[in-house]
N, C-alpha and C positions, 0 to 999 in steps of 0.2 A: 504494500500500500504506500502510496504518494504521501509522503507528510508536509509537503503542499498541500495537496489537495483536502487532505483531512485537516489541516488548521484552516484553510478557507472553510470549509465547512461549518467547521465547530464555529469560527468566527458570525458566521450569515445564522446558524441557529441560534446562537446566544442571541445575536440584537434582531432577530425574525427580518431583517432587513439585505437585501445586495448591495443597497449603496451606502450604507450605514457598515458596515464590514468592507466594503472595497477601501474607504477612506482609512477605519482602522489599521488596514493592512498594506493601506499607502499602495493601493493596485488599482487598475481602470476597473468597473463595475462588468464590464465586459470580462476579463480577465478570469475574475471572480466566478460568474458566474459557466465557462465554461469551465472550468478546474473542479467545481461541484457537479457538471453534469457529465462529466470521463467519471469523477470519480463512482456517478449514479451506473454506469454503463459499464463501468469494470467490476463493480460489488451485483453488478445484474437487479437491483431495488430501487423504487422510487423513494430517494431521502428525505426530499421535499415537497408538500403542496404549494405551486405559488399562487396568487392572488394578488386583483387589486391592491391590498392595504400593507402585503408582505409576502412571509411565506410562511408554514406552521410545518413541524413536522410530522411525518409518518410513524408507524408502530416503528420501523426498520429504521426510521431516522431520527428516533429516542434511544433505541438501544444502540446504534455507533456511537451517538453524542457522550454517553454514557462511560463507555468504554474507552472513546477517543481521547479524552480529557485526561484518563491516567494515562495511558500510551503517549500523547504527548510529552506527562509530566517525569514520566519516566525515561525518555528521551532526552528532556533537557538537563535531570540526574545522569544521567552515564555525560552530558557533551561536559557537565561539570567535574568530574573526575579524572575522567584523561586529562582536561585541561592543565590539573592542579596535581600535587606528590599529595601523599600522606599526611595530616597535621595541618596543612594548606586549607583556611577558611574562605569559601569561595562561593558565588551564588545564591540561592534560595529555601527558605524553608519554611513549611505550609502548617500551620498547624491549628485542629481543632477542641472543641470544646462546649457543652452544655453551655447555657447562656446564663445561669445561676455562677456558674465557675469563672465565666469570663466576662464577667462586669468585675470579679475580686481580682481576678490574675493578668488579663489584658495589659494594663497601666504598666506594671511593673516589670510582665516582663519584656514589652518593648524597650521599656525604659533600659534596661539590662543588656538587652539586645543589640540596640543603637551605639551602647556605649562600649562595647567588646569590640563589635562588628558595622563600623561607618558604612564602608563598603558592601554589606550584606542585605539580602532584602527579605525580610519576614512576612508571609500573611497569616491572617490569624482569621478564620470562620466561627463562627455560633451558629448550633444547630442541635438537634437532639439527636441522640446515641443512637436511633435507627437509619439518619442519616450520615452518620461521622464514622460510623463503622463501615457502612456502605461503602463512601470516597476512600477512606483507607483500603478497604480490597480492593480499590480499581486501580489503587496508585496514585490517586490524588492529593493523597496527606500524608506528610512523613510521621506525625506523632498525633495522637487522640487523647482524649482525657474521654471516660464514657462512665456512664452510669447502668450498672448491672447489664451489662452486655452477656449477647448468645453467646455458647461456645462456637468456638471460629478456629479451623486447625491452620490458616493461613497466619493468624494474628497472633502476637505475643503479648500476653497480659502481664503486670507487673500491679497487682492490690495497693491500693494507696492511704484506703480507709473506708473504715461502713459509720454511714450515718443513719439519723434514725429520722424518719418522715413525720410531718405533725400537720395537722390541720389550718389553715391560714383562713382567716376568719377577721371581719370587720374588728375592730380595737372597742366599738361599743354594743356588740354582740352580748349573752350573755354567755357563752360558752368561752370568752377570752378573757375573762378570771380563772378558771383554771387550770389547777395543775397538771391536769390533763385529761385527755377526753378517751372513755371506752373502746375498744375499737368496734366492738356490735354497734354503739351509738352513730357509726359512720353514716348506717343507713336512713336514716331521721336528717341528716345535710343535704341539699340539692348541689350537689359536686359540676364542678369545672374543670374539669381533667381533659389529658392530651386523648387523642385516638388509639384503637390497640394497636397499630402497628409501633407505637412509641415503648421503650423499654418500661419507664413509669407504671403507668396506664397497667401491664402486664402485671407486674409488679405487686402493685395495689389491687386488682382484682384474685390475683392468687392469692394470694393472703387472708383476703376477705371470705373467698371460699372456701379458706380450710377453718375458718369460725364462721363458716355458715351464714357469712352478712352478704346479705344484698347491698347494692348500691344507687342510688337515686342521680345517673347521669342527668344533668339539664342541659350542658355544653360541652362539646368535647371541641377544645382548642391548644393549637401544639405550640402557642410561646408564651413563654415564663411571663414576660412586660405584659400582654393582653389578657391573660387568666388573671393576672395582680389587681389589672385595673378594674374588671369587670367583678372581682369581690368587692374590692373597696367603694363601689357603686351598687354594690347590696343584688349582686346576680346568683350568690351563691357563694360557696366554698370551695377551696383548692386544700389538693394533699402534696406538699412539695417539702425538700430539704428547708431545714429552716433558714440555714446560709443564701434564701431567696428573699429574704429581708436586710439580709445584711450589705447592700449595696446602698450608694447614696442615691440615685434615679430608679426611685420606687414613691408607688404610692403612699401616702399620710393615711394613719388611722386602721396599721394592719396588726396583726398581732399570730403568731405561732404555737400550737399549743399542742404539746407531744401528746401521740395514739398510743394507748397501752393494749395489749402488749405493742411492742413496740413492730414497724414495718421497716428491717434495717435494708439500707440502697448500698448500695458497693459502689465504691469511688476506682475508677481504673484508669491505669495507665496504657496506652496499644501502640503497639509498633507492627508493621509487618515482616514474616517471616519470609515474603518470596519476592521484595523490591529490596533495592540498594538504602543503606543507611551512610548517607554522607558523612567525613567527620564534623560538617559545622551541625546536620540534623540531632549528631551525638552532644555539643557542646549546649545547642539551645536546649534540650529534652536536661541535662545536668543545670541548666538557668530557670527551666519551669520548675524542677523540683525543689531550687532555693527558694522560690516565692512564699512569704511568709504565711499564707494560708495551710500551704501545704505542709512547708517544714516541721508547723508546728504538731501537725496530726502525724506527722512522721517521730516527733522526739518523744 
């Protein structure tokens, strides 16, 4: 496969546009758009629907996208290592993270990052652990931070800590005076929780099942900032790590109030076992684990 033609590609699905990607990629829209249609004619599938307003893609032109993105990312991992000897901090490092974990760790460890590595370039995603796990097998991230992740024989887990889930609940509720709340009583809350494909969501349902609680879904939504808002505007209840309050851009008037017995979440560390680990992806993954959130759940 042409890695022209596959980065035009991925380019024109990312922004659903040919001239909006031709510019990206500093190529005539012409150019562009026959380098997508060899590349349609050599994989023998239609990758694209175009239309008036763009172009959307096909089943076949979701799952290349998919794929193409670590193949790229993995491509520009090896053009970095030949470049560079041993010990040689050089290029890119991808890394994700729960969006609970990276409102705390974000700051700090750029800040860390920039200052080792001038010359280096970091991305950092937030996402939830059925999607960070995902980009990790495809090769799109060199390091994960994931909460109770599937077993995965391509990926290497490294435990970092279990915390224990609690109720988040308005601050003038009456159940955010205590010291904690039943976990049978769960089903008597109108919950806010992610969808089952999310690790959570699983999580909290097994649990519940093995004490026999039902649970009173009202919404089921997959980010941490919009489940926060929507209790603290009296829509319902969320079950999240408590460390989901503990950021400064959050809502006023929330309050955490631990589930007994308790529903403990597994904090993990992922690396992949069948992609290259750079040595700058070894030095930033030993910078995430000095961040003072974690260090201290480590000492």
């Amino acid at each position: 496969m042409d890695l022209k033609k596959l980065r035009s590609f991925i380019r024109v699905a990312e922004q659903s546009s040919f001239s909006q990607a031709a510019q990206t990629l500093d190529q005539s829209q012409s150019m562009v758009s026959r380098q997508v249609r060899q590349l349609e004619l050599e994989l023998g599938k239609t990758l694209l629907k175009r239309n008036g307003r763009g172009v959307t893609l096909t089943a076949a032109g979701r799952q290349l996208l998919e794929h193409g993105k670590g193949i790229l990312r993995q491509v520009e991992i090896a053009e970095q290592a030949l470049s560079t000897g041993d010990g040689i901090y050089q290029g890119k490092v991808t890394v994700g993270m729960p969006p609970t974990l990276g409102k705390l760790l974000t700051v700090g460890l750029v800040t860390d990052f920039l200052a080792e590595f001038p010359d280096c370039s970091l991305a950092i995603t937030e996402n939830l652990t059925y999607w960070l796990q995902k980009r990790l097998i495809l090769g799109e991230l060199d390091i994960a931070i994931l909460y109770n992740p599937s077993p995965e024989r391509s990926l290497k887990y490294q435990h970092l800590w279990t915390e224990k889930l609690c109720l988040i609940a308005p601050s003038h509720s009456p159940v955010a005076s205590n010291m904690n709340i039943p976990l049978r009583e769960l089903s008597t809350y109108p919950l806010i929780i992610p969808n089952r494909q999310q690790m959570l969501r699983n999580l909290v349902e097994i649990e519940c099942a093995r004490h026999d609680v039902s649970l009173n879904v009202v919404l089921e939504i997959d980010t941490v900032p919009s489940m926060l808002g929507l209790v603290s505007r009296g829509f319902g209840y969320a079950v999240l790590p408590a460390n989901s309050l503990e950021v400064d851009y959050r809502p006023e008037g929330l309050t955490a109030v631990p589930i007994t017995p308790p529903i403990l979440n597994r904090v993990i560390l992922a690396t992949s076992n069948q992609h290259h680990f750079s040595s700058l992806a070894q030095r930033t993954m030993e910078l995430l684990l000095q961040q003072r959130i974690i260090s201290q759940r480590l000492s």
